[in-house]
C-alpha positions as CSV (number, residue, x, y, z in Angstrom):
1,X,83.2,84.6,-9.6
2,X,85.9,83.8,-6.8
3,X,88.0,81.5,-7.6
4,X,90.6,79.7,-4.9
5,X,93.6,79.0,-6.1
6,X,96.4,77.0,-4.5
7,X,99.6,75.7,-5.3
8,X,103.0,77.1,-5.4
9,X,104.1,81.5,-5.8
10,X,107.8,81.4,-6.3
11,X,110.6,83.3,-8.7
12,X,111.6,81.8,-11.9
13,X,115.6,82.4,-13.1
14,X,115.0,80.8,-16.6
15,X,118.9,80.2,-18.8
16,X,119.4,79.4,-22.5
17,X,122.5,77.3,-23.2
18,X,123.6,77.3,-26.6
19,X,124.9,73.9,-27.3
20,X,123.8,70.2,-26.2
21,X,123.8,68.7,-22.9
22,X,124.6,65.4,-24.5
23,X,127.9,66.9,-26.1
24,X,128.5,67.6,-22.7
25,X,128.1,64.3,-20.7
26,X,130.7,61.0,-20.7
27,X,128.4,58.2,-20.4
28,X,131.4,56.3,-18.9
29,X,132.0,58.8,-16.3
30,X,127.7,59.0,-15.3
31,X,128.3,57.8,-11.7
32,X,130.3,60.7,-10.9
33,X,128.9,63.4,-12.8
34,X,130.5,66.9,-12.2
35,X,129.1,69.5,-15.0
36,X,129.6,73.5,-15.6
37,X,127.6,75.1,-18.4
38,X,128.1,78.9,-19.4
39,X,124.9,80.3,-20.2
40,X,123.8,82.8,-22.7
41,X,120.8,84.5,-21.4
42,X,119.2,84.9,-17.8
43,X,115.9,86.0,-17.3
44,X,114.2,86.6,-13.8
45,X,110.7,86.1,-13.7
46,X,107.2,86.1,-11.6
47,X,105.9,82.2,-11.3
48,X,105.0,79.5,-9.5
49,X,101.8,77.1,-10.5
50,X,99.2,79.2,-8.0
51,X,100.7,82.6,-9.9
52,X,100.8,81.5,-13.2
53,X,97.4,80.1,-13.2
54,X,95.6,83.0,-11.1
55,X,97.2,85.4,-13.6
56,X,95.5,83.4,-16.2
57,X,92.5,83.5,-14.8
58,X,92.6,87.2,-14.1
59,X,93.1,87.9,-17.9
60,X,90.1,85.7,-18.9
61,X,87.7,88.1,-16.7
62,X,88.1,85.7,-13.3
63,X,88.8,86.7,-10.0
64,X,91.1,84.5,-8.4
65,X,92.3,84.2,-4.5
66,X,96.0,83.0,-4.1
67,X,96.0,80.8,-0.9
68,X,100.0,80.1,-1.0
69,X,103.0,80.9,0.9
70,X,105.4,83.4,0.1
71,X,109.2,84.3,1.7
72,X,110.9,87.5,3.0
73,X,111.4,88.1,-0.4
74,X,108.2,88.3,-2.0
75,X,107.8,92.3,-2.1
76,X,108.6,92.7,-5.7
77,X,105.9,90.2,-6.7
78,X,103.3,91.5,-4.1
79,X,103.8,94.6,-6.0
80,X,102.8,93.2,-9.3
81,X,100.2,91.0,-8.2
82,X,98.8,94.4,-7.5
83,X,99.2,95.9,-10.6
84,X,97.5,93.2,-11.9
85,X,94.8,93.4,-9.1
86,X,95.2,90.4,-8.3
87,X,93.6,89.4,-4.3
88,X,96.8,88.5,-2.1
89,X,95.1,89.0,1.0
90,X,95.1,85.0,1.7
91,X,98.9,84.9,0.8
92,X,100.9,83.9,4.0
93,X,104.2,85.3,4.3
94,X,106.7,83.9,6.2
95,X,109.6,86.3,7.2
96,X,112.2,83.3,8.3
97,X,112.2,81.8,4.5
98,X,112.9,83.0,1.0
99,X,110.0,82.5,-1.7
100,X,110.3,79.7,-3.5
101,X,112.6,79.5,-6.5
102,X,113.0,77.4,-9.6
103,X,116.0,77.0,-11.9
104,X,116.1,76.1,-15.3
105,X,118.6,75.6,-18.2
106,X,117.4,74.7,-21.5
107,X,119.9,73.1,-24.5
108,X,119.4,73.8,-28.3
109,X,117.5,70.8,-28.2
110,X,115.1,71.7,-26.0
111,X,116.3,69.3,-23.0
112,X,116.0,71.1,-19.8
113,X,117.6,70.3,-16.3
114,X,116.3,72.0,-13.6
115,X,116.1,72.5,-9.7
116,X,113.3,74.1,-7.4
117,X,114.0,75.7,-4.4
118,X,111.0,74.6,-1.5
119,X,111.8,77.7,0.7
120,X,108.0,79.0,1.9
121,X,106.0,76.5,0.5
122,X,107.0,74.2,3.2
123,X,104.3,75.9,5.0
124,X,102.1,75.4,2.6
125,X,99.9,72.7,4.6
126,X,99.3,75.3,7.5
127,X,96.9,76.9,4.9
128,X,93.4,76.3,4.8
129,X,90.7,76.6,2.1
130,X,87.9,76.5,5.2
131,X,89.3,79.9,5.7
132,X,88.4,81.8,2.6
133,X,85.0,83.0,2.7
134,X,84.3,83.0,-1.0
135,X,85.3,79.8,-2.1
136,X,82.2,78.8,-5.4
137,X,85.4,76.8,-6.7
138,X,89.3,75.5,-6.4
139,X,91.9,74.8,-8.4
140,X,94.1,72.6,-6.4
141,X,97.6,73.1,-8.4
142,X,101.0,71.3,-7.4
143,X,102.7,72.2,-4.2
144,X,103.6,70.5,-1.1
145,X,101.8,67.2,-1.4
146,X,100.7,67.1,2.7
147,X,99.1,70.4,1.8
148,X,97.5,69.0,-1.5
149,X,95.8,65.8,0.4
150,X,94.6,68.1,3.3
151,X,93.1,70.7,0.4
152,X,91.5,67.8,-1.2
153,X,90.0,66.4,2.2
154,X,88.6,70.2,3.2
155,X,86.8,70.8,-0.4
156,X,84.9,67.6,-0.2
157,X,84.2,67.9,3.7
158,X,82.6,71.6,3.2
159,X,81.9,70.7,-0.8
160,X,83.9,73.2,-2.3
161,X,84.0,71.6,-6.4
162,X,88.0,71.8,-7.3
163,X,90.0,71.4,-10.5
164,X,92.8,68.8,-9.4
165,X,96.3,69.1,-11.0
166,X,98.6,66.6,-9.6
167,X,101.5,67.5,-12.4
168,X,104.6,67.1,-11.0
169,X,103.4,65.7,-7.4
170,X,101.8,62.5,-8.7
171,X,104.6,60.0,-8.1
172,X,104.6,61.4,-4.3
173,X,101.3,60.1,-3.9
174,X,100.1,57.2,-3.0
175,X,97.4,55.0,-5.8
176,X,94.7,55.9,-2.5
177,X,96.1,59.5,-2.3
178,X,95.7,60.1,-6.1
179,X,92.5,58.3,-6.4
180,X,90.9,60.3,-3.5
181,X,91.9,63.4,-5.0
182,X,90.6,62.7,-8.7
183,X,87.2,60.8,-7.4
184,X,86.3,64.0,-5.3
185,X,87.4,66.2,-8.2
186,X,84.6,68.1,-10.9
187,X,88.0,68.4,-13.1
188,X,90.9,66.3,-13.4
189,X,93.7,67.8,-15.9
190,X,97.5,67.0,-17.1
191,X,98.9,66.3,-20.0
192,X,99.1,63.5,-21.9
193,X,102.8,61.9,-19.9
194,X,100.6,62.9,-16.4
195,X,97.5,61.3,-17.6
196,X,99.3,58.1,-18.7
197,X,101.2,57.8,-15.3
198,X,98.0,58.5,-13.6
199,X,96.8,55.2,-15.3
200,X,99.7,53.7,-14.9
201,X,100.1,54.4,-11.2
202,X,96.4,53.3,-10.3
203,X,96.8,50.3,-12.7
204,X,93.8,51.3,-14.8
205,X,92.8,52.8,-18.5
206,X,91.9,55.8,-19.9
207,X,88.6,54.6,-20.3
208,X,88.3,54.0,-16.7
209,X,90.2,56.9,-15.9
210,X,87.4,59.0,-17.6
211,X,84.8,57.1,-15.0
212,X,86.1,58.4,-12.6
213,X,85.8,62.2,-12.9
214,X,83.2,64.1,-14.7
215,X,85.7,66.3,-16.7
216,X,89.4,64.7,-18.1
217,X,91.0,67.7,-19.7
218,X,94.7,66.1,-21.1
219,X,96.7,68.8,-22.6
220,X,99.0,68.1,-25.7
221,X,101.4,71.6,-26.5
222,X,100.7,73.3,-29.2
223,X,98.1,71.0,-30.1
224,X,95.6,72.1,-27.8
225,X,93.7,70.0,-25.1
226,X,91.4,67.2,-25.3
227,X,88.0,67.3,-22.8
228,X,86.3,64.2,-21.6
229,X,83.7,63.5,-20.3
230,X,82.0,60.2,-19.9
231,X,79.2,60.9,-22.8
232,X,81.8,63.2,-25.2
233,X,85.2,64.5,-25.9
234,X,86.1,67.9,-27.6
């Protein structure tokens, strides 16, 4: 089965700092805060929500279709989706802009601070899921958030079922955005901080929150996932 995936393809440059942030920071001096941290490791590597969850899928037997933008610089990763045979053909790339890039540096702690680059997936919203022909389902991941309410709008107009996965996006959304999105949804998932501010955001609970979709999955780390429905929960 075809499955259409959307949300973000970009390059990961992942860093390991050996000590604490907070060793680091002067709470007196927080309004003008000016920090340099040598790093110990760098690592470089394929990501992005649309590329991490279609190679996923591809390794549990699936055969996803990346609808995302991509940048100038996106041969390398092009080349691995294929490895991988992985579909690209629906992948726009956009010769003016880099791929998209995020940068992260995590402490011994585990705190992370980290930046993402928007480069290609700008153009993310000029994509459209009316477009693929084989579209039996859609996982709507995080990326621009125009492109994620036009998504949401095309899969209930032409009745595409979709997996929505605000994550990161859901405080750029409006409560009538994010309620559209999860009342149109077959699957609503994010982890347990994403579900709460969900609820918190629409000023409801997670019992009403499990009304309104047929599927809640909340995912908690290493502890697995919970799935709801409004009858059961695994």
């Amino acid at each position: 089965m075809n499955v259409v995936v959307t949300g973000t393809l970009g390059f990961d440059y992942i860093m390991d700092f050996s000590g604490r942030f907070a060793d680091r920071i002067m709470p007196e001096k927080i309004h003008k805060l000016s920090l340099s941290f040598l790093v110990d490791t760098l690592s470089k590597q394929f990501g992005g929500t649309a590329g991490n969850v279609a190679y996923t899928l591809k390794l549990l037997g699936v055969e996803p279709v990346i609808l995302a933008p991509a940048g100038h610089d996106f041969a390398p990763y092009q080349k691995f989706l294929r490895t991988k045979k992985i579909s690209a053909k629906e992948i726009a790339v956009h010769r003016d802009v880099a791929t998209s890039a995020y940068f992260v540096m995590t402490d011994m702690d585990d705190n992370q601070i980290g930046s993402f680059y928007i480069g290609a997936t700008k153009y993310a919203k000029k994509l459209s899921i009316e477009s693929v022909k084989q579209r039996p389902f859609a996982i709507l991941g995080p990326t621009d958030p125009a492109a994620m309410k036009k998504y949401v709008t095309e899969c209930c107009s032409i009745g595409v079922p979709y997996l929505y996965d605000p994550a990161f996006q859901i405080a750029n959304f409006t409560p009538d955005e994010l309620r559209e999105g999860i009342t149109g949804a077959a699957i609503l998932i994010g982890n347990d901080y994403e579900i709460a501010l969900i609820e918190e955001r629409l000023g409801i609970s997670h019992e009403e929150l499990i009304l309104m979709v047929p599927v809640l999955v909340t995912t908690i780390g290493r502890k697995g996932s919970v799935i709801e429905t409004r009858h059961d929960a695994i």
